[in-house]
Residue, then its C-alpha position, 0 to 999 in steps of 0.5 A: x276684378x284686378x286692382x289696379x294700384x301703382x306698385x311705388x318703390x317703397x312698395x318694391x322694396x318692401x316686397x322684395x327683401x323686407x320681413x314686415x313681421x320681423x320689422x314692427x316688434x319695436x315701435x308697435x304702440x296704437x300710434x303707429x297702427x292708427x297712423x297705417x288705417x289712416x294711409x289705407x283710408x286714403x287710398x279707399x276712399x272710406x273709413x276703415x275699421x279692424x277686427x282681428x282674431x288672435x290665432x294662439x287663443x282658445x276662444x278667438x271666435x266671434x261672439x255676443x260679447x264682441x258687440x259692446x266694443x265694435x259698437x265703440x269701433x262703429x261709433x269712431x266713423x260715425x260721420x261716415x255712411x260709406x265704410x269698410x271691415x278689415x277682418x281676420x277671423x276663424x269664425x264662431x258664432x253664426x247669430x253673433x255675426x250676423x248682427x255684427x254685419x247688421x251693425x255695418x250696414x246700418x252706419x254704412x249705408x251708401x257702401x259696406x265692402x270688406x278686406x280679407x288679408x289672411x282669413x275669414x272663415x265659417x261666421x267670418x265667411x258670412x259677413x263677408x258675404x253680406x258686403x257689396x265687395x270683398x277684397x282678397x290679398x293673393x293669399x286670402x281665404x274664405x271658408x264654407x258655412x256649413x254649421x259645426x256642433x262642439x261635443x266637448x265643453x272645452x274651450x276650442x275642444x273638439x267640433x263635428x259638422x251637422x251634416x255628419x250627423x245626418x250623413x251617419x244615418x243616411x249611411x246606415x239606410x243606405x246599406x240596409x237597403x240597398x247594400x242588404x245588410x242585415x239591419x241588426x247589426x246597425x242597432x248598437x249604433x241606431x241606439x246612439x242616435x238622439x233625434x232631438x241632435x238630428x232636428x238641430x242639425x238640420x235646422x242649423x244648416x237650414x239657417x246657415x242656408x237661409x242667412x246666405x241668401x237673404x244677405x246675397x240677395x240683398x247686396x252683393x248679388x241682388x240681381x242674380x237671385x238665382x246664383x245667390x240661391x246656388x251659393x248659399x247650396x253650396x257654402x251651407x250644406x256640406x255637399x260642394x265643400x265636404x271639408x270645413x277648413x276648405x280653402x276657397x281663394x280669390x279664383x274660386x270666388x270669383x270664377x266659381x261662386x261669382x262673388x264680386x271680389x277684387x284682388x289686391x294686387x301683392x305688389x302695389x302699396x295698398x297691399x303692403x299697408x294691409x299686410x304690415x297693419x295686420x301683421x302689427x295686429x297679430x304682433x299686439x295680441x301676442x303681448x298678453x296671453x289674455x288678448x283674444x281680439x283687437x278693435x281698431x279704427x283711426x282714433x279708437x283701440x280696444x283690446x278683448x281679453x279673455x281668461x281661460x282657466x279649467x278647473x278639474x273636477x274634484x275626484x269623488x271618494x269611492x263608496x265605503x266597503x261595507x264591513x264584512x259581517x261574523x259568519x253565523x253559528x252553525x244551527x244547533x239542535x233544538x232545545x225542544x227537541x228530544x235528544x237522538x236515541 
């Protein structure tokens, strides 16, 4: 559904001509931020927190180690049983997230919604979908969940889906049997296939499948357990999205996976807040190469920094050339034997 929040003239104005991003470098302290989550609150009606990912860092993603400090951020709202999660993500860790939303909805009971305002994507994606609403500004984006496997040790290195994994095999079968190739030119590369990499392809999109729906079906979409079946199909296995970094819009939300979305209206005032709170967000992070997450709520801010050094590996020395030995003397002849006549 459309928000129907009044659009004031400070909202108009804001809209109209002025950056925010350019607007907050100075002042931008916690103050001034807390003071931001506090007039969102208002308008709500419920207590809102703020996890927000630093794009510019090479480990942004959601992760076990986040759990201490959105524990410290759930426990400032404790009094609350009704809350809402202002996230803005590229995703990570699915088991990660899955407890972080655990966490949610054990302190807020009577409701758990969650606001978007730029990007929620993969694990990201998946808290979302365990809410009873999520609320997109008209630029927000969702994401598929279809599980990625890191081939590289690298911090942010590269990531292949698991579902090409399976597509590489399913691939060759079919030219071999229905194309008729010649399976002897598919043995260099049947080679290269692990078995043990193809069972935990698949179990990690069964798993993204099997968390999509059980959360589906207990809140935002517990009374069409049929269409929360078909959204978790579709977001987890690579089929409907084929890309990762798919854009899935309001519109596609709402019109296609039938989530229960709200648009915030990118006139009203309530639009405006979010945008210069997340705004001065990214604008805190970018104050320390190390900032790789912030915490917010009204009265807690919590900074998660991560150091990334790559140590090179020492080069190891070549083998020793053995030294090459004396030729041997050429045999004479034996002094046991009788000079030739």
């Amino acid at each position: 559904m459309q928000s129907q929040s009044q659009v004031t003239p400070r909202a108009a104005a804001l809209n109209a001509s002025a950056p925010i991003f350019r607007g907050v470098i100075s002042p931008n302290d916690a103050p001034v931020r807390q003071a931001l989550i506090k007039r969102i609150q208002g308008k709500l009606d419920t207590k809102l927190v703020v996890y927000t990912a630093n794009p510019n860092h090479s480990v942004p993603g959601i992760m076990i180690h986040d759990v201490p400090l959105f524990e410290d951020l759930l426990r400032s709202v404790a009094q609350s049983t009704k809350g809402c999660l202002m996230i803005n993500s590229p995703g990570g860790d699915a088991n990660a997230a899955e407890k972080l939303l655990m966490m949610c909805r054990q302190r807020f009971t009577d409701e758990f919604d969650v606001i978007v305002p730029d990007y929620a994507k993969s694990a990201a994606t998946m808290i979302a979908l365990g809410s009873d609403k999520i609320m997109m500004g008209y630029l927000a984006e969702l994401g598929p969940i279809d599980p990625q496997l890191q081939t590289s040790p690298i911090p942010g290195g590269e990531v292949i889906p698991a579902r090409s994994f399976i597509d590489g095999l399913d691939m060759i079968r079919k030219k071999v049997k229905v194309d008729g190739d010649p399976v002897q030119i598919y043995v260099p590369m049947l080679a290269q296939i692990r078995p043990e990499v193809l069972a935990i392809c698949q179990r990690a999109i069964d798993d993204a499948r099997t968390f999509a729906e059980k959360w589906l079906k207990n809140c935002m979409l517990r009374e069409d357990h049929k269409q929360a079946e078909a959204v978790a199909e579709m977001l987890s296995t690579g089929a409907a999205y084929k890309s990762h970094g798919k854009v899935i819009d309001f519109s596609e939300a709402q019109n296609v996976l039938k989530l229960n979305v709200e648009k915030i209206d990118e006139k009203s005032d309530l639009w405006s807040d979010i945008w210069e709170l997340y705004c001065r967000s990214l604008h805190q992070l970018q104050q320390s190469p190390a900032a790789a997450k912030l915490f917010e709520s009204e009265s807690v801010s919590l900074t998660m920094s991560i150091q990334v050094q790559l140590v090179q590996a020492p080069r190891q020395a070549p083998p020793p050339v053995p030294a090459a030995r004396p030729a041997a003397p050429a045999p004479g002849p034996s002094a046991a034997m009788p000079p030739p006549e």
